[in-house]
N, C-alpha and C positions, 0 to 999 in steps of 0.2 A: 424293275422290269415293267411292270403294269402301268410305270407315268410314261413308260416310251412309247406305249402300246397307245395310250391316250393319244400321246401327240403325235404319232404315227399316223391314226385313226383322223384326227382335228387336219391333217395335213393332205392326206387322201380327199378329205370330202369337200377341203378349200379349195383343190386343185381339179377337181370333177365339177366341181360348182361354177368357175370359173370356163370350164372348156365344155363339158356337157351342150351348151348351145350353139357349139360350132360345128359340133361331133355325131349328136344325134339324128338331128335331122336329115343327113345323110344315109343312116342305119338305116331310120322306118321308113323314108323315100326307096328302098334299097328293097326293103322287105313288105311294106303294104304299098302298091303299084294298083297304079289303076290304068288298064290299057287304053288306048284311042277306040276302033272297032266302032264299025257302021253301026248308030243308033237308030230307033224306029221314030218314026216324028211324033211328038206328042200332040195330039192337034186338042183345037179347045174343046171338044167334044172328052177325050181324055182329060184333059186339064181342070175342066167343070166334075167330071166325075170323082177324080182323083182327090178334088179337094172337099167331099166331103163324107169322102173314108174315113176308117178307124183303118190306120196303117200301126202293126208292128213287127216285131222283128226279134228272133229269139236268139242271139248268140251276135255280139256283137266283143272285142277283147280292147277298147278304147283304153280304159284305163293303167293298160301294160306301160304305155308309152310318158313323155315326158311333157305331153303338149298339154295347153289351156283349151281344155274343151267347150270353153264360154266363148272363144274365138274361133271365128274361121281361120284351116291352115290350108297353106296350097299344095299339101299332103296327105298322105293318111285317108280316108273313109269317113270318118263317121265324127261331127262335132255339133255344138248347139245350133248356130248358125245352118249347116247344111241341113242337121235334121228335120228346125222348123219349113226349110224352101221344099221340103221334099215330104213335107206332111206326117213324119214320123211322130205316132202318137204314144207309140208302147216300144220299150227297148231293153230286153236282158241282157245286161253286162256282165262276163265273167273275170273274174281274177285268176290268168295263168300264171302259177307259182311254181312250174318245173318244165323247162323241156329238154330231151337230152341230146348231145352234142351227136351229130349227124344224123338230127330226126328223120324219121320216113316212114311208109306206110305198113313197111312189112316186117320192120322185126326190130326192135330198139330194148337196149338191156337197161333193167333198172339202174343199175351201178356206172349208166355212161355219165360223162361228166354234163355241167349244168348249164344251160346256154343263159339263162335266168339270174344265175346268181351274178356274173361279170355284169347283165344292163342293170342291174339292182346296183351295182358301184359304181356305174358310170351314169347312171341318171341322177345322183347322189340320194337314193332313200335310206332312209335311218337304217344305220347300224345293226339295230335287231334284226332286219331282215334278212341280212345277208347267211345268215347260217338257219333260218328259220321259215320251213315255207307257212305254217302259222301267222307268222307275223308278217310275209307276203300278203296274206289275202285281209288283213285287217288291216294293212297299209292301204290298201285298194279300196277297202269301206271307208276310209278316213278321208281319202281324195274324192269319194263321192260324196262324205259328207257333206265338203268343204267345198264343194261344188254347189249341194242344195244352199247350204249356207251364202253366197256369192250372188245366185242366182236364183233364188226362190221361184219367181215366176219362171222359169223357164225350164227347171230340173228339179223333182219331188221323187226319191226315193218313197218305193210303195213296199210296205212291210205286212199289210192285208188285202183282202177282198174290199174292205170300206176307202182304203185311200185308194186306191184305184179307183172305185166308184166316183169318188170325189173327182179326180184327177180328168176324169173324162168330165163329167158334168161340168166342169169349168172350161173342156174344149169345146164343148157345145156352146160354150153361150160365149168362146172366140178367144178364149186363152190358147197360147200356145204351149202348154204345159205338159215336159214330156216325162211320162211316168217312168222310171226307170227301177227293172227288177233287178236286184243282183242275185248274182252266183258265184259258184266255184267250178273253176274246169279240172276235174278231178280234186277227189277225196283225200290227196295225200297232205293237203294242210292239218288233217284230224291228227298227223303225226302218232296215229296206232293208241291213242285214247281217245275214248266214246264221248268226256267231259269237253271236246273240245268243238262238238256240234253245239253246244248250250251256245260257248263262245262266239262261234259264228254266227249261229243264229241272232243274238244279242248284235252283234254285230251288221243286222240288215239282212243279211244274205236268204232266203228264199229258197233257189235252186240249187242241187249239188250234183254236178255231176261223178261218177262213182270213179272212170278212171282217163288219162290223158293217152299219151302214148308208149306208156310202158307199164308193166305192171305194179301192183301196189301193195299195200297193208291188206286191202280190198278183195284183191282179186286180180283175173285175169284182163288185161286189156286187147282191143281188134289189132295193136301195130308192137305188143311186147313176144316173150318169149314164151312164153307156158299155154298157151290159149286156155289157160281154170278158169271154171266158176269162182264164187263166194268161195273167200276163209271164210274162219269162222266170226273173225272180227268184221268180216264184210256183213254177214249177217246181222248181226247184233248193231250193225249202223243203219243197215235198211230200216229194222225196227224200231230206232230208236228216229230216226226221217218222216217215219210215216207218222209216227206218235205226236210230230210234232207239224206234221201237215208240210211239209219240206219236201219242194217236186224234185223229183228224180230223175238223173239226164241220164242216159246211157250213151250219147252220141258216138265217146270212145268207148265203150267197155265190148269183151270178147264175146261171139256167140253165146260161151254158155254162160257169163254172166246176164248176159240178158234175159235167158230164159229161166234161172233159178230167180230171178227177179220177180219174171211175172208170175211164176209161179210160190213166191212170200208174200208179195206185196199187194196190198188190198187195193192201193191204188193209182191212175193212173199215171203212166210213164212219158217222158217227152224226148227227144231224137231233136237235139236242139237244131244242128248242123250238119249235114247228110247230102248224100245222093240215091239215088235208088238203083240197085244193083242190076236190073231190070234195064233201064234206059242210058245206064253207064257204069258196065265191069269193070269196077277201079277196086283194088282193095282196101279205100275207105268206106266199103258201103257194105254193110250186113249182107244179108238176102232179102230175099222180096215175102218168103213164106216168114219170116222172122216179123218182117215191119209189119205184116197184115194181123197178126197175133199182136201186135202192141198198139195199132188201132183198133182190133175190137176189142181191148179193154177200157174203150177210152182214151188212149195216145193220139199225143200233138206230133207231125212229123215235120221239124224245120228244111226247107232246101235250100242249098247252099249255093253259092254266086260264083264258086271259083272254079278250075278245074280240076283237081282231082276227085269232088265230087260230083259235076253233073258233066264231064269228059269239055265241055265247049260251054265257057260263059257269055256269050252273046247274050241279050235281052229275049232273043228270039226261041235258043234251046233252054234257058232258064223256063219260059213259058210252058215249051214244048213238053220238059223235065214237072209240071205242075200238075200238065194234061194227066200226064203219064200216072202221077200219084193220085189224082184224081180218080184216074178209073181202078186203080189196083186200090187204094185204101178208103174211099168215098170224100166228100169235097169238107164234109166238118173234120178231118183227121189231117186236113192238110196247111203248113204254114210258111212264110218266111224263115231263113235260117242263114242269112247272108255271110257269116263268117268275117264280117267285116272290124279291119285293123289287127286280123288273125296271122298276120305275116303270110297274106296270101293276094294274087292279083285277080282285079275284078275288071268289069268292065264299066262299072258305072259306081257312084259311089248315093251317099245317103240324102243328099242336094237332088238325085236328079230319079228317085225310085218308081216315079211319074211316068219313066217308060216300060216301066212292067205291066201297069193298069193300058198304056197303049198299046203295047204289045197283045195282051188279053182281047181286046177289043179287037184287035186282027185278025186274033186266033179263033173268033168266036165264043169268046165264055162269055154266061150270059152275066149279068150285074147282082144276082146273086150269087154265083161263085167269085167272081172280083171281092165283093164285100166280104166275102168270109176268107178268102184264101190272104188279100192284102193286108187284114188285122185284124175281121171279126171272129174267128176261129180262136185266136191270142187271147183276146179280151175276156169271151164266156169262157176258157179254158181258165183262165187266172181267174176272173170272178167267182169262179166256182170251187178251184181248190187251193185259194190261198187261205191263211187262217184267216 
């Protein structure tokens, strides 16, 4: 039995191997879109400014898919190529390891089936994966490895405060060298033992977000069934995150997992991906007295490029959407959070992010909120609580 299962196994990943390239790139064209929509003109006034930002960007899902990120694709969002034209200096990448079949904002059961695990056999990743979201998100540090590996200059996963440091100081003096933090989008790779954050953390990973869109080992998440806080194993993973200076996303997790958060956790929390419920009532977006409680502790608030969270991705309501967080959370609490390669439509992709900074300049932000809102917010926020 077990040699059929072999050649069974050998024969599936020849024939996905084989078709995968014909196959997929129809998928992520299908599911990360990026609309036409009247753009703001970037004049060289922007263009001068823009190019000597610190741009980043907190929640990017690049590595889900099948493409060679060291090339430009005429798809997808977010590759090495678009991100140097577009001056991207800092970029957290997560590993989505679960989403469930008829995902959506309001109500998805743990026990739906797995839209993840079919592109896990049709992209052909190893084997292990397929039944393991553990070996999901360590499949994903391996691709980013072997990414740094390929492309040294151009991609350096950052595991401290000091490679960071580094990382920038070689863009200052005209590397185009893009630090990239990884994460996890939702905590269910821990697979309900605590040993298995050592794992990932070993494995690169940085940030954890606690849940996706359904609930977890965890806890309650903003789009499952139960609306809970922390189990008790969600607990005991908070503390074991903090211990280990490992930032905390809540971007998916429920009300009151958010708030039993801030009230364990010593330190600050991040909203990688977001809209503000304030400026667009969509049921991806917490509340507005919730986000203002997680920037005065300290919280980064990413805002997102798509619709369901900022209601209209234009260049112009994304702005509008920055204002807005500006004056509700103060301008150092505020960030990018583009959701881009997230199986979502945007309107501009990571080539062209150059029209946010013109956009800005329209709206009147002065050039120290551009500086901080396009990546200096990112920067002292990691500089200061990575290990």
């Amino acid at each position: 039995m077990r040699s059929w299962l072999v050649c069974l196994t050998a024969l599936v990943l020849i024939l996905f191997s084989s078709w995968k390239w014909l196959l997929l790139p129809g998928v992520e064209q299908k599911l990360n879109k990026k609309g036409a929509g009247d753009h703001t003109e970037i004049t060289q006034k922007a263009k001068a400014l823009h190019r000597t930002l610190v741009v980043g960007d907190l929640h990017a899902d690049s590595f889900l898919w099948a493409r060679d990120l060291s090339k430009e694709a005429s798809y997808g969002h977010l590759d090495l190529p678009r991100a140097q034209r577009g001056n991207l200096g800092i970029q957290v990448f997560t590993s989505v390891t679960k989403s469930p079949r008829g995902q959506n904002y309001n109500h998805n059961s743990t026990d739906a089936g797995d839209n993840i695990t079919l592109l896990a056999i049709a992209q052909g990743w190893p084997p292990r994966t397929w039944g393991s979201l553990l070996q999901r998100a360590l499949y994903h540090s391996g691709r980013a490895t072997a990414l740094q590996q390929s492309s040294p200059e151009q991609f350096r996963i950052v595991r401290t405060a000091e490679d960071l440091r580094q990382v920038l100081q070689a863009r200052e003096q005209g590397a185009n060298t893009l630090a990239a933090i990884l994460g996890i989008e939702g905590a269910h790779p821990l697979e309900g033992d605590l040993s298995n954050i050592s794992r990932l953390y070993n494995a690169g990973f940085r940030v954890m977000g606690l849940q996706h869109f359904f609930d977890n080992e965890l806890g309650g998440s903003l789009h499952g069934q139960s609306g809970g806080g922390l189990t008790e194993f969600g607990r005991a993973a908070v503390k074991e995150m903090d211990r280990r200076s490992i930032i905390i996303d809540v971007a998916h997790s429920s009300e009151s997992v958010v708030k039993e958060v801030l009230a364990q956790s010593g330190r600050p929390l991040i909203v990688s991906h977001t809209g503000l419920k304030g400026s667009c009532d969509s049921p991806r977006n917490i509340s507005d007295a919730l986000m203002k409680k997680i920037a005065e502790r300290g919280g980064l608030i990413g805002i997102g490029f798509w619709k369901g969270a900022v209601c209209d991705n234009s260049p112009r309501n994304i702005v509008k959407t920055l204002r807005y967080a500006i004056g509700l959370l103060g301008v150092n609490h505020v960030a990018l959070g583009s959701d881009y390669d997230g199986s979502v439509e945007v309107s501009f992709d990571a080539g062209n992010l150059g029209v946010l900074t013109a956009e800005m300049l329209l709206q009147g932000f002065t050039e120290e909120e551009i500086r901080k809102v396009m990546g200096g917010n990112i920067r002292e926020f990691f500089l200061k609580h990575l290990p």
